[in-house]
N, C-alpha and C positions, 0 to 999 in steps of 0.2 A: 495398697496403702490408702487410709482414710485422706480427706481432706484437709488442707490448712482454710480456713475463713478469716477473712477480714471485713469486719461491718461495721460501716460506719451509720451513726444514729442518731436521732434525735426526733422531734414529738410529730413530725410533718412524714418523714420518710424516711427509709434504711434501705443501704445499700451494702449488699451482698456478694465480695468478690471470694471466687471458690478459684485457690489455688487446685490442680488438677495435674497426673501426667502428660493427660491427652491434649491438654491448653486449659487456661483460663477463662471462668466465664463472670460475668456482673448481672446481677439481677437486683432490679430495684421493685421496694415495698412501700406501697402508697399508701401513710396511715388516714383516717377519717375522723379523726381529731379535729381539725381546725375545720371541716367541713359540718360539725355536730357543734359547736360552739354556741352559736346562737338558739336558746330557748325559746320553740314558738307557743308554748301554751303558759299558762298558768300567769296569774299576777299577782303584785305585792300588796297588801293591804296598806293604808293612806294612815296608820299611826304606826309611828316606827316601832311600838313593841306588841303589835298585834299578832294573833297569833299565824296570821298569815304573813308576816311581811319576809320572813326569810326563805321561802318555801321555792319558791322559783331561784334561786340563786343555790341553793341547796340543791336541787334538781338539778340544775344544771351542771352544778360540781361533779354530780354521781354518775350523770350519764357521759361527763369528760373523760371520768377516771375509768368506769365501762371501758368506753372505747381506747383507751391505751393499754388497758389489760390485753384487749382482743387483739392489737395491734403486737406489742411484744409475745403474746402466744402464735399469732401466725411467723411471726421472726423466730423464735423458737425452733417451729416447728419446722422449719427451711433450713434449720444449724444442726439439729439434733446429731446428725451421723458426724459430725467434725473431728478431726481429733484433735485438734487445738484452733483456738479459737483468740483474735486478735480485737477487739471493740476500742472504737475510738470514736470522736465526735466533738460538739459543743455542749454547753449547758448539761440539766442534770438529766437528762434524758440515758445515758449509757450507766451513771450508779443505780436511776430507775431498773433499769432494762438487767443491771448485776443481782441487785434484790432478788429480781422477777426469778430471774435462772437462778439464784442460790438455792430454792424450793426445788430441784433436783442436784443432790449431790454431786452425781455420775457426768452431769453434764457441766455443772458449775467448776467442777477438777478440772475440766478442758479448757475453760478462760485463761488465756496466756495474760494477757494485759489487758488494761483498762488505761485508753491515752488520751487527751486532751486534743482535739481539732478542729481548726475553722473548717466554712466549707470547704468542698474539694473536689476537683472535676473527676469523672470513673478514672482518666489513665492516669493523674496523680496519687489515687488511694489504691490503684493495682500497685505503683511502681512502693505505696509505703508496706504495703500489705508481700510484696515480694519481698524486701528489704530486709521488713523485721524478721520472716521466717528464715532466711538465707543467714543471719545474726546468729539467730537461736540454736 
């Protein structure tokens, strides 16, 4: 029997409980998002419609959104084998993260739910991640 997954998400870090016969494990993913955030190079030109003045603010968008691509492909690639798949969290970080997997069908079929949650310590998002599957 494949796996049930419960991951909870958002733009800092995912965490990943793998329902199991043999037991339950948690594993947690440390995005590099908010450690990439601040821009060291480049500056804005001193009139505000020069052709430089957006240009580091611009950059810095693109190397944000970079790195949450690589951040939801390495989560991805930790769910792939699931056979159903639970995603919950705060903010828009988990409709990001639905988008992201709609781009495989095959895997996006397996998203059970998409739920709404504050933080959550590992043994309260095992005991929702038990819950729901045992439900279904």
């Amino acid at each position: 029997m494949a796996d049930q997954i419960g991951l909870w998400i958002d733009h800092e870090r995912a965490v990943i409980v793998r329902l199991q016969p043999a037991g339950n494990t948690v594993d947690e993913i440390e995005s590099e998002v908010g450690k990439h955030l601040r821009d060291h190079g480049g500056t804005r030109g001193s009139a505000p419609y020069s052709p430089s003045h957006g240009e580091a603010g611009d950059h810095q968008d693109r190397r944000y959104y970079q790195h949450l691509d690589r951040f939801y492909d390495d989560v991805i690639d930790r769910i792939k084998d699931a056979e159903s798949i639970l995603v919950v969290g705060p903010g828009e970080a988990k409709g990001e993260f639905d988008k992201r997997v709609a781009r495989d069908k095959n895997l996006h079929r397996r998203l059970a739910k998409l739920q709404p949650a504050d933080k959550m310590t590992k043994p309260q998002l095992v005991a929702l991640v038990r819950d729901h599957f045992q439900q279904a």
